[in-house]
N, C-alpha and C positions, 0 to 999 in steps of 0.2 A: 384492562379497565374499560369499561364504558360510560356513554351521557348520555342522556335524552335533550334535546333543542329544541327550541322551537323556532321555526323560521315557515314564513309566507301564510302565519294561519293554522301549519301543521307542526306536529312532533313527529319527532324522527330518532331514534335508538340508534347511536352508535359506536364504530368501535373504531382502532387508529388502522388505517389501513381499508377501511369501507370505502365504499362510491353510494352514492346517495342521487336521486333526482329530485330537485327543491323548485320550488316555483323562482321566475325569471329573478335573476341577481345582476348586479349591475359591474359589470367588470370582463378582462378577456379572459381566453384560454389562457393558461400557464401564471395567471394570477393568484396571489394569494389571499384568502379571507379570514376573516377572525368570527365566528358564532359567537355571542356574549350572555347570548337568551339559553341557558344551562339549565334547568329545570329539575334535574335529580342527576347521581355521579353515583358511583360507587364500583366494585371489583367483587364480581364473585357474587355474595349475598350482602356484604358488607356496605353501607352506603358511606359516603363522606360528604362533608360542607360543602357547599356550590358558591360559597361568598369568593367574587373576586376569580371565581372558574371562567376560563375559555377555551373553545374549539378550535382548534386552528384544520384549517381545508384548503384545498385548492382547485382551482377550477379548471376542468377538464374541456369541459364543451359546453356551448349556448347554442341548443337544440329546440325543435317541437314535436310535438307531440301527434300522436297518430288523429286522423282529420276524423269528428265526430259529424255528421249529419242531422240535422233538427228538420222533421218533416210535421207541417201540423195539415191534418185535412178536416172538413166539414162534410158530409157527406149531402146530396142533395142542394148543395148550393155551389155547387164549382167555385168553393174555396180551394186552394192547396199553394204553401209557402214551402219553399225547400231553401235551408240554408245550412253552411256548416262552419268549423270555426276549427282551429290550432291552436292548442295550448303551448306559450312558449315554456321552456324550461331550463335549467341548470344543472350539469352532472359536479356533480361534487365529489373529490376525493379527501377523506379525514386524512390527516398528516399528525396530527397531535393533540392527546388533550391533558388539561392542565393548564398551568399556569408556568410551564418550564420557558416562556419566551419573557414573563414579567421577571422571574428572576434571573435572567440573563443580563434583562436591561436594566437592575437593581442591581445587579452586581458594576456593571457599568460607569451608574450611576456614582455608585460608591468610588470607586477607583477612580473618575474623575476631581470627586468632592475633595478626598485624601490629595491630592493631585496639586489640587486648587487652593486647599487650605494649606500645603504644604512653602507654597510659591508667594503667599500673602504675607508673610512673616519676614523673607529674605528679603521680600520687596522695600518694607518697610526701613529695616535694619541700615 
C-alpha cells in the first residue's frame, strides 16, 4: 500500500517501510509521528478513501543539509557578498499507514464502554 503527504510544503509518495527526508519536524530521535495531511491512498492501481487516513512514522535523525553557498558580485564596483546557509532536516522512517492505530484505540474504547456500562447497573442495584 502506498500514500502521498503532504508535509513542510512538499509531497512525498510512500510506502510502509520507507525513510523519507521532510523539512525540520518538531520532536527526537526514536519518536513517533502521525502524517494526517494524506492526499491520495491506494494499492497497486487501485485507489481508496483518505477520509480519516493516517501516516504513522518515526523519527530517525534531526539532521542538515549539505552547506549551499550564495555569492552575489557586481562587476566593476568592488561589490561581492558571500554567504551560505544549512537546511535543517528530518529523516523519517514510515512504520504504518492506515488507520490500524484508530481501530486499536476503538476497540479500546469499546471494551472500556462495555466495561463501564456493565459496572453502572450493579452499582445502582
Amino acid at each position: 500500500m502506498f500514500a502521498v503527504v503532504r508535509t513542510g510544503g512538499k509531497q512525498y509518495r510512500v510506502a510502509a517501510g520507507d525513510k523519507i527526508v521532510v523539512e525540520k519536524l518538531d520532536g527526537e530521535a526514536g519518536a513517533s509521528i502521525t502524517l494526517g495531511d494524506v492526499l491520495l491512498a491506494g494499492e497497486g492501481s487501485e485507489l481508496q478513501s483518505v477520509e480519516g487516513l493516517t501516516v504513522s512514522a518515526e523519527i530517525i535523525a534531526q539532521a542538515k543539509a549539505d552547506k549551499v553557498i550564495i555569492f552575489k558580485k557586481k562587476r566593476r564596483h568592488n561589490y561581492r557578498r558571500k554567504n551560505g546557509h544549512r537546511q535543517q532536516h528530518t529523516i523519517l522512517k514510515i512504520t504504518a499507514i492506515g488507520a490500524q492505530e484508530k481501530k486499536a484505540k476503538a476497540k479500546k474504547a469499546d471494551a472500556a464502554q462495555d466495561s463501564g456500562a456493565g459496572e453502572a447497573p450493579a452499582a445502582q442495584a
